[in-house]
PDB file with one MODEL, atoms N, CA, C and O in Angstrom:
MODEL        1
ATOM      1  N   UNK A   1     -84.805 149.666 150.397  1.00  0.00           N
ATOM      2  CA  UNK A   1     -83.757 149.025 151.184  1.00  0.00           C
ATOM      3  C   UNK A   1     -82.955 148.117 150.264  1.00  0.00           C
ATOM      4  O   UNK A   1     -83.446 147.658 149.232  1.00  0.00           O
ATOM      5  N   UNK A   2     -81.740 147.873 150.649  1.00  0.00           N
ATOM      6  CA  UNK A   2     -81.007 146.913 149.594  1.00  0.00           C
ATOM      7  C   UNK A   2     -81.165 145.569 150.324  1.00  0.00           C
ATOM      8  O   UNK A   2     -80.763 145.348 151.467  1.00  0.00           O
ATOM      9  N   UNK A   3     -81.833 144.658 149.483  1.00  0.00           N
ATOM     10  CA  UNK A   3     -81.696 143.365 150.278  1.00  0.00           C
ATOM     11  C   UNK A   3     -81.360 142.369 149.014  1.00  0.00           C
ATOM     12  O   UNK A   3     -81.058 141.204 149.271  1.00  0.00           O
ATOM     13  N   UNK A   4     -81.410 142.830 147.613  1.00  0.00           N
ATOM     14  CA  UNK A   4     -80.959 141.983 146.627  1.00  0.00           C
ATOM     15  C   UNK A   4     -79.700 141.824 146.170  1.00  0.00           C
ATOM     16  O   UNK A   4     -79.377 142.394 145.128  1.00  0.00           O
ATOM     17  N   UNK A   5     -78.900 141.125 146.785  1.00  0.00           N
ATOM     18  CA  UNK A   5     -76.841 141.057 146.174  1.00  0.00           C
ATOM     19  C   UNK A   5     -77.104 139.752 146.613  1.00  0.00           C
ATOM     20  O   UNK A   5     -77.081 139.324 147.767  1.00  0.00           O
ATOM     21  N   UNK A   6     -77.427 139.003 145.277  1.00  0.00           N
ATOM     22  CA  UNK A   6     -77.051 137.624 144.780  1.00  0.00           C
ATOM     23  C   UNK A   6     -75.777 136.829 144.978  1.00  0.00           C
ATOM     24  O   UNK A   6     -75.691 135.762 145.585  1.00  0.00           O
ATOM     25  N   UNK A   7     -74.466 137.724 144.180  1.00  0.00           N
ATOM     26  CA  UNK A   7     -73.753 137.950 144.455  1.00  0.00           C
ATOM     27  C   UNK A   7     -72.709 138.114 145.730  1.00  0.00           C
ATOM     28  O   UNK A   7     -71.634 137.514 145.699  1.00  0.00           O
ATOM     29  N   UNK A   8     -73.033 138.864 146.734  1.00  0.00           N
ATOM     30  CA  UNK A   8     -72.294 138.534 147.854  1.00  0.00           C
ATOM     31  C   UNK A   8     -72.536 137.803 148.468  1.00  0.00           C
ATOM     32  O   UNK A   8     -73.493 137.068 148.227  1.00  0.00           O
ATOM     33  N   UNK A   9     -71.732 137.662 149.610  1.00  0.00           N
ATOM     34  CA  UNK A   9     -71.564 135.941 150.451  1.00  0.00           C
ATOM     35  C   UNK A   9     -72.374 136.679 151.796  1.00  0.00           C
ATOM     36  O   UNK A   9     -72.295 137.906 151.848  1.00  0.00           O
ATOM     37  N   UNK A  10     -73.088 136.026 152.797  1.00  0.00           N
ATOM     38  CA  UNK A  10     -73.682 135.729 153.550  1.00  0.00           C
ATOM     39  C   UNK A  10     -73.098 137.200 154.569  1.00  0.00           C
ATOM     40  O   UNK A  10     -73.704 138.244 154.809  1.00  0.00           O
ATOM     41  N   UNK A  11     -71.811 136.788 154.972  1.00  0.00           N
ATOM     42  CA  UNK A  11     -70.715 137.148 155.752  1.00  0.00           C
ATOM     43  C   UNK A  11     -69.669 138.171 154.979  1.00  0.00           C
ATOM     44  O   UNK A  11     -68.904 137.606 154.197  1.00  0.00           O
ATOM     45  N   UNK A  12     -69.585 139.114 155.059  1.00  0.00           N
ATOM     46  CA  UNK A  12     -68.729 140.388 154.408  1.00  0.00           C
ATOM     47  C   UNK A  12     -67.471 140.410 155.384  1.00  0.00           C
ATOM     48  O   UNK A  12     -67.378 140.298 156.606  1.00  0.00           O
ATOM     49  N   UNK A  13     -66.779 140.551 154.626  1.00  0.00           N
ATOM     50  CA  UNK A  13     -64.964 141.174 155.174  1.00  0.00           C
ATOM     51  C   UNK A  13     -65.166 142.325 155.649  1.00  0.00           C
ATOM     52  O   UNK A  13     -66.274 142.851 155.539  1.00  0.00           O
ATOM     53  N   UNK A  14     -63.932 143.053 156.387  1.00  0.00           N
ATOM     54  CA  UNK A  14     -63.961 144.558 156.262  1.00  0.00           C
ATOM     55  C   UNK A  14     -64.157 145.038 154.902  1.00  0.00           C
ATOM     56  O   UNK A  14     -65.233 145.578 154.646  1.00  0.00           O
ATOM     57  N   UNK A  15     -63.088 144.895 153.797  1.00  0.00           N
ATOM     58  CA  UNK A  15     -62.752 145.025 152.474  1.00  0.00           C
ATOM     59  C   UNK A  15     -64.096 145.163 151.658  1.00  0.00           C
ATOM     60  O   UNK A  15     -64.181 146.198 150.997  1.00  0.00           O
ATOM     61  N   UNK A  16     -65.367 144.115 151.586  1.00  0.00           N
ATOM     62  CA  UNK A  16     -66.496 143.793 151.251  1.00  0.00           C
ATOM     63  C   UNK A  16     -67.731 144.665 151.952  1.00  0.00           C
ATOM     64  O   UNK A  16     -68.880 144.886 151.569  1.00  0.00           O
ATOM     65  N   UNK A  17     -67.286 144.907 152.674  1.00  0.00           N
ATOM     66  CA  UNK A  17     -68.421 145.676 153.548  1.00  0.00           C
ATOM     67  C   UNK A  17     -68.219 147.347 152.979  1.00  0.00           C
ATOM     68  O   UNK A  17     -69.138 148.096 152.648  1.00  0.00           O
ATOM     69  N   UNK A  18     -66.931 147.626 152.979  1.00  0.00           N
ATOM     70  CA  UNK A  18     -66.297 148.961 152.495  1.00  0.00           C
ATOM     71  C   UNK A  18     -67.237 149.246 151.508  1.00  0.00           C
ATOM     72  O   UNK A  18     -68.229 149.972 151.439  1.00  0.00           O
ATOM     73  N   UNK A  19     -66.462 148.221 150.513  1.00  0.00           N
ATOM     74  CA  UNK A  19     -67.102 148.289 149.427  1.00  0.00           C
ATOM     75  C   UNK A  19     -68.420 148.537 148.965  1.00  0.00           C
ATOM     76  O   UNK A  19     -68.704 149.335 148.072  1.00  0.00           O
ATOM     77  N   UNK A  20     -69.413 147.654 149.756  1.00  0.00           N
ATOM     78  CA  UNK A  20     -71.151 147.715 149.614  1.00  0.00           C
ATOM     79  C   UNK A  20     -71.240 149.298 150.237  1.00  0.00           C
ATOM     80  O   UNK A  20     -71.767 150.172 149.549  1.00  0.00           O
ATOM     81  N   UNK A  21     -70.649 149.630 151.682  1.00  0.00           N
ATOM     82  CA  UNK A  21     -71.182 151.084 151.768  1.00  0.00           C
ATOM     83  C   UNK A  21     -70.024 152.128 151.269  1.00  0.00           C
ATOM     84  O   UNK A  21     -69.568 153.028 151.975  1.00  0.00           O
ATOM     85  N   UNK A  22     -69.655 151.860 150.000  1.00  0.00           N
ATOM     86  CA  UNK A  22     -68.825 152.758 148.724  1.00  0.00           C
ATOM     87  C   UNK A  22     -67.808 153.844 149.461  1.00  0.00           C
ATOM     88  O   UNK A  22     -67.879 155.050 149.226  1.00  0.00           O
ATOM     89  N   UNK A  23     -66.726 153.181 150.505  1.00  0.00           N
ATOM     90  CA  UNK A  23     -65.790 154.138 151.458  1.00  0.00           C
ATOM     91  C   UNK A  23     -64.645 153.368 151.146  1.00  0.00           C
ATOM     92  O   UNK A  23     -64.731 152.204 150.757  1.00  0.00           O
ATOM     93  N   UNK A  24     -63.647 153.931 151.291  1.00  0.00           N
ATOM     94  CA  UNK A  24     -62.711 153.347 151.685  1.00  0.00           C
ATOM     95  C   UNK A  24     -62.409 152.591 153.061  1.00  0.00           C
ATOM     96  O   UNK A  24     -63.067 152.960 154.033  1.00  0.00           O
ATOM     97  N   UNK A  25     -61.633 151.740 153.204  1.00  0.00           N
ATOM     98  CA  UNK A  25     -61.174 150.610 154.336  1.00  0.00           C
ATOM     99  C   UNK A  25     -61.222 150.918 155.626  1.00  0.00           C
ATOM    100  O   UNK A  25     -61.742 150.392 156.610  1.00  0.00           O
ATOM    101  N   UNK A  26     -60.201 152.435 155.330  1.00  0.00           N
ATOM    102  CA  UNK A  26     -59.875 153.138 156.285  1.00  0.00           C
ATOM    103  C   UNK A  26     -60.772 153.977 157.214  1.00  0.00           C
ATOM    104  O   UNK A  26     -60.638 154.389 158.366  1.00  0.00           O
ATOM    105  N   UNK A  27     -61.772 154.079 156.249  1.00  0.00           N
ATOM    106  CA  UNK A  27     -63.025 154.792 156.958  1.00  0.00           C
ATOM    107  C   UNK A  27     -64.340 154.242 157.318  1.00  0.00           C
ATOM    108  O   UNK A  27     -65.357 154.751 157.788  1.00  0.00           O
ATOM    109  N   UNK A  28     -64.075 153.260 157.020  1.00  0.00           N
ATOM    110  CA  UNK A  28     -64.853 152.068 157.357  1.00  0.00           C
ATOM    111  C   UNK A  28     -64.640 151.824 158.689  1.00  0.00           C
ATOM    112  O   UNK A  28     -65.620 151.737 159.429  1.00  0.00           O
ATOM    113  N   UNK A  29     -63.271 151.670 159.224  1.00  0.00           N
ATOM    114  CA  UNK A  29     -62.406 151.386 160.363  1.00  0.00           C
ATOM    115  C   UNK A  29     -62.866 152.723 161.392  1.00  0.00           C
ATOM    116  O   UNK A  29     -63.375 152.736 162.512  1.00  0.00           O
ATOM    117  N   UNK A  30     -62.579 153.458 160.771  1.00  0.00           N
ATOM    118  CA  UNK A  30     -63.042 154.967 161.739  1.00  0.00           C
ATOM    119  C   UNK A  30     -64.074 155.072 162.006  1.00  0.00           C
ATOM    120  O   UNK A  30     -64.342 155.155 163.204  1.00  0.00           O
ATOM    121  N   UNK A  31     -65.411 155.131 160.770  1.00  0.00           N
ATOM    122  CA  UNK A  31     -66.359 155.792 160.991  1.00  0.00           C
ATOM    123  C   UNK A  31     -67.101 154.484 161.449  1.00  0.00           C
ATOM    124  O   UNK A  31     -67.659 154.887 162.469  1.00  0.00           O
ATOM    125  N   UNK A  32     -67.367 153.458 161.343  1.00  0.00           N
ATOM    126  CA  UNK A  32     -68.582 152.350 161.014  1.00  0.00           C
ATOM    127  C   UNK A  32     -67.917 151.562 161.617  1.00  0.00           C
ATOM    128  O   UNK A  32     -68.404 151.409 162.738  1.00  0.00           O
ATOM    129  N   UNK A  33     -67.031 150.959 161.464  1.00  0.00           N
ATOM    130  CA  UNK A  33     -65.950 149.281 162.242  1.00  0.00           C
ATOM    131  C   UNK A  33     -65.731 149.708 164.046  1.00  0.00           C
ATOM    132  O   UNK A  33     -65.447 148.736 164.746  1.00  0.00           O
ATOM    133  N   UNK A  34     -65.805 150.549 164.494  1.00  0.00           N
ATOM    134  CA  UNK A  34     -65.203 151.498 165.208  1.00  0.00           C
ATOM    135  C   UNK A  34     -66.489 151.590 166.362  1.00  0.00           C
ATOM    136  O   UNK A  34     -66.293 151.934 167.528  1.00  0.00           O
ATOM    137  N   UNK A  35     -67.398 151.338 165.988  1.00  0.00           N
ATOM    138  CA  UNK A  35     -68.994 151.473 166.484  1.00  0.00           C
ATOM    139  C   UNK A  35     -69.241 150.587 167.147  1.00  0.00           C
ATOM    140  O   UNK A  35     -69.069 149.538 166.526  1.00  0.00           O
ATOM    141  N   UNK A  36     -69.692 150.388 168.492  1.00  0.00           N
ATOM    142  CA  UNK A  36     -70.120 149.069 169.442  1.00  0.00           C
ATOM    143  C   UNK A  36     -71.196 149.078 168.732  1.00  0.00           C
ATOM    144  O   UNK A  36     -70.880 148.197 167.933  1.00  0.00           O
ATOM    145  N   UNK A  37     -72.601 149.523 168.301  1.00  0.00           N
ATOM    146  CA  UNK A  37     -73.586 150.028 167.689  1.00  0.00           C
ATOM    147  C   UNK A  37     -74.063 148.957 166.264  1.00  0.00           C
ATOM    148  O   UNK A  37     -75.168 148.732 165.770  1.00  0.00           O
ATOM    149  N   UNK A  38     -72.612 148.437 165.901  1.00  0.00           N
ATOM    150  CA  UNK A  38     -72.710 147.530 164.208  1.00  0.00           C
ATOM    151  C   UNK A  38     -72.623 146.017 165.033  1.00  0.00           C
ATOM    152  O   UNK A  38     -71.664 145.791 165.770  1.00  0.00           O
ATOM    153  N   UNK A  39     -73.535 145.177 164.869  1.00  0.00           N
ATOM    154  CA  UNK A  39     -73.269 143.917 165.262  1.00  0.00           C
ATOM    155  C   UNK A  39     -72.283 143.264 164.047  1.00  0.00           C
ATOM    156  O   UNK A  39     -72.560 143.336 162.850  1.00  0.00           O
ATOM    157  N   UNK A  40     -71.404 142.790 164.451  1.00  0.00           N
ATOM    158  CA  UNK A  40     -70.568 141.725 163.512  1.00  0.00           C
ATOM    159  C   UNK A  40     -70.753 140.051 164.048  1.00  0.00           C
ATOM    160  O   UNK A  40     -71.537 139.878 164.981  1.00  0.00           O
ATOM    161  N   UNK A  41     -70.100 138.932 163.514  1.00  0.00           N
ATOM    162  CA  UNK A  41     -70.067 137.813 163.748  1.00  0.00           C
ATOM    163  C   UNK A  41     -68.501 138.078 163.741  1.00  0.00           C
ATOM    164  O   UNK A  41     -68.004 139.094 163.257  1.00  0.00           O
ATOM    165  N   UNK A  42     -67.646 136.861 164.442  1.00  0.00           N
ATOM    166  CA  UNK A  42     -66.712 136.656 164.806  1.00  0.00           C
ATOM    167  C   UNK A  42     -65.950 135.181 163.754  1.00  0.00           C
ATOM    168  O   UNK A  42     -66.081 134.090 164.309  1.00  0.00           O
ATOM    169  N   UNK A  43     -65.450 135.163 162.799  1.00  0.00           N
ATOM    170  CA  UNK A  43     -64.885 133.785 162.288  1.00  0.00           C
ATOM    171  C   UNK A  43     -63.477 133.792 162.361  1.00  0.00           C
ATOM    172  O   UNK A  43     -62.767 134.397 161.557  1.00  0.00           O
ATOM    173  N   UNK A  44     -62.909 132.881 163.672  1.00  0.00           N
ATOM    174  CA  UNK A  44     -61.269 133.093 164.234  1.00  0.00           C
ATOM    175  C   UNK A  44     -61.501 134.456 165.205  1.00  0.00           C
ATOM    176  O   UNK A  44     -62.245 134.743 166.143  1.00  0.00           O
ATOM    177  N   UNK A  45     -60.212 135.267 164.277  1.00  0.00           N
ATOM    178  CA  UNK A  45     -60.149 136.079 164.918  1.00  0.00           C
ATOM    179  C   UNK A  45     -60.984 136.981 163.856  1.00  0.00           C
ATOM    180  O   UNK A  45     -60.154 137.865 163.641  1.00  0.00           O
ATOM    181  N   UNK A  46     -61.607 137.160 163.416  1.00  0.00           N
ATOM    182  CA  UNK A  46     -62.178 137.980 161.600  1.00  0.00           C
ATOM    183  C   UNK A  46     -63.277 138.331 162.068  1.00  0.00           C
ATOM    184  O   UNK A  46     -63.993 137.484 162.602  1.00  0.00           O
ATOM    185  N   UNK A  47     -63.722 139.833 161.969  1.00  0.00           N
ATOM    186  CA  UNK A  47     -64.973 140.068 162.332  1.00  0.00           C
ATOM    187  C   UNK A  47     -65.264 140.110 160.650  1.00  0.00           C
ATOM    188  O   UNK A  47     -64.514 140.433 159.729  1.00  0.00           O
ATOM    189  N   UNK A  48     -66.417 139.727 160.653  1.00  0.00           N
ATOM    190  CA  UNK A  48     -67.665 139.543 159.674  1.00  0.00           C
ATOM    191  C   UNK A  48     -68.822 140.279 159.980  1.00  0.00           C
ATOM    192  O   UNK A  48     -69.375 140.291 161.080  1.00  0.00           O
ATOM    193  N   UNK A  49     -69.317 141.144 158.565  1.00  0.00           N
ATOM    194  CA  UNK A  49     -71.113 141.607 158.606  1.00  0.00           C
ATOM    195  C   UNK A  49     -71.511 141.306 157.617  1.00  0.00           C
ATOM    196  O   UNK A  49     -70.990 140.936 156.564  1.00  0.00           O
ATOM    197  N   UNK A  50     -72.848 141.522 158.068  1.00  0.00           N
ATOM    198  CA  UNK A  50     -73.893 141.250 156.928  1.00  0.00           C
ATOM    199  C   UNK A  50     -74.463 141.981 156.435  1.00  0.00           C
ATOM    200  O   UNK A  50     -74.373 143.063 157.014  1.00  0.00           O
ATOM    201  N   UNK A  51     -75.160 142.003 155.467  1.00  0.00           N
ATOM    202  CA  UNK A  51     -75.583 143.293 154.464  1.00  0.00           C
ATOM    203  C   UNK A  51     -76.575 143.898 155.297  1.00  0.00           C
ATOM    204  O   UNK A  51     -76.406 145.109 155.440  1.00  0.00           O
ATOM    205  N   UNK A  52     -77.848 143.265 156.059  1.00  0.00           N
ATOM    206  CA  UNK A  52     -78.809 143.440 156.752  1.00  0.00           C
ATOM    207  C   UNK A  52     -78.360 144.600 157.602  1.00  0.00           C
ATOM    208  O   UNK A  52     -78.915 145.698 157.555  1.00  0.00           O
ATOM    209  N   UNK A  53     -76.922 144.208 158.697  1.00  0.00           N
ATOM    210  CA  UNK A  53     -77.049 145.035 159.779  1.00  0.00           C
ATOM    211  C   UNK A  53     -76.544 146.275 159.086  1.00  0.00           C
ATOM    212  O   UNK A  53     -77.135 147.321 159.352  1.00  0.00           O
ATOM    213  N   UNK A  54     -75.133 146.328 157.893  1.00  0.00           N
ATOM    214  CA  UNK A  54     -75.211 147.576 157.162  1.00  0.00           C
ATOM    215  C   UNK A  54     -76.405 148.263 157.210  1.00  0.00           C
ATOM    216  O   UNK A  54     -76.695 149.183 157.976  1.00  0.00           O
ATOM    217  N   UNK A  55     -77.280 147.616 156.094  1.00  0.00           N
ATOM    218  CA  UNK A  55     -78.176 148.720 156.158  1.00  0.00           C
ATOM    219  C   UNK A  55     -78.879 149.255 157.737  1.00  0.00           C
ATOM    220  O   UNK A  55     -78.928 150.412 158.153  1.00  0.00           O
ATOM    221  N   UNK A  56     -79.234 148.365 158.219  1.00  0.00           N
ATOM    222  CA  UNK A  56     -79.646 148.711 159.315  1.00  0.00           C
ATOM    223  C   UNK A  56     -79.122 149.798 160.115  1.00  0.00           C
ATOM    224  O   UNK A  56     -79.854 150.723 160.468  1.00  0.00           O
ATOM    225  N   UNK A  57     -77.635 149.726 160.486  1.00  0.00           N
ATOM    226  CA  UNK A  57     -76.760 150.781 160.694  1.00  0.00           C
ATOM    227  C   UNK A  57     -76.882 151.933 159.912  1.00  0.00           C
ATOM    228  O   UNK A  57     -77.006 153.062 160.386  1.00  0.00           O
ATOM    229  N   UNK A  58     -76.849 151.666 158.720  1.00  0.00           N
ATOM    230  CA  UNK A  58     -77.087 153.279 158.026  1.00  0.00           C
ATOM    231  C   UNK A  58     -78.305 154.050 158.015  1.00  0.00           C
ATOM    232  O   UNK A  58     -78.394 155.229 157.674  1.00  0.00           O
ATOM    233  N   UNK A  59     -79.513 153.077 158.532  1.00  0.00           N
ATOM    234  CA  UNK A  59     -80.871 153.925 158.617  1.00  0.00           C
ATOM    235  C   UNK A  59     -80.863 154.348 160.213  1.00  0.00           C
ATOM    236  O   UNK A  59     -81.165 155.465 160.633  1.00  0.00           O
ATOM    237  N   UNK A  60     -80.501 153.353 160.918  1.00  0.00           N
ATOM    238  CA  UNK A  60     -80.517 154.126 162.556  1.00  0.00           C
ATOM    239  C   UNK A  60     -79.540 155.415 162.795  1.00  0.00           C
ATOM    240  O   UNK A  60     -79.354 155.996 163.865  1.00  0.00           O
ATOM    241  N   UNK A  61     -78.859 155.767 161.286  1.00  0.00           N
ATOM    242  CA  UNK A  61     -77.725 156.541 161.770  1.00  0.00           C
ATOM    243  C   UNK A  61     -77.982 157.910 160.610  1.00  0.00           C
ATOM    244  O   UNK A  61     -77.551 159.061 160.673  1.00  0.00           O
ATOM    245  N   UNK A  62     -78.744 157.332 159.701  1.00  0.00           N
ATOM    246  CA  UNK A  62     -79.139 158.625 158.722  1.00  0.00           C
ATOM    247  C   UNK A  62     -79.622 159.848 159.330  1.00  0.00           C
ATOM    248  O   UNK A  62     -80.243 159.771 160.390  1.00  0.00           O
ATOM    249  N   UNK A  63     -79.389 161.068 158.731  1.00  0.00           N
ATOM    250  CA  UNK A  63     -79.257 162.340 158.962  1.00  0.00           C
ATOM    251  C   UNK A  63     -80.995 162.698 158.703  1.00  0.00           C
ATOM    252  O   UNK A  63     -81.450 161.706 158.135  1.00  0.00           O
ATOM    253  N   UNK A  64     -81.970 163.609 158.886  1.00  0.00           N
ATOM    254  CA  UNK A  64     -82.894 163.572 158.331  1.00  0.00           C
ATOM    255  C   UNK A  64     -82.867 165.158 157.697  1.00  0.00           C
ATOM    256  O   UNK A  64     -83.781 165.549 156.972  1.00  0.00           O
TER     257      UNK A  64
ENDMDL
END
C-alpha cells in the first residue's frame, strides 16, 4: 500500500491527487472526482483528498 509521501500535504488538490494516481486532470474529473464513492473534505468551496482514501478507492475498485 502507499502510505509513505513525506512530501505531500495532508490534503491533495484535484491537480495533486491526479498526479499521485498518474492521470490526467481531466480524467480524474471523469473517472474518480465524479464518484459519490471517493470521500473528499471540503476547504471553501475546494474539494480536497487524501492519499489514504485514494488508495482506498483504488483497492475497492481494482479489477481482479
Amino acid at each position: 500500500m502507499f502510505t509513505d509521501y513525506p512530501k505531500l500535504p495532508l490534503l491533495l488538490t484535484r491537480e495533486q491527487a491526479s498526479v499521485f494516481l498518474g492521470i490526467d486532470p481531466k480524467s480524474f474529473d471523469k473517472y474518480v472526482r465524479s464518484s459519490d464513492e471517493l470521500p473528499r473534505f471540503m476547504v471553501g468551496r475546494q474539494e480536497r483528498f487524501t492519499v489514504q482514501t485514494l488508495n482506498d478507492f483504488i483497492m475497492n475498485h481494482s479489477i481482479s
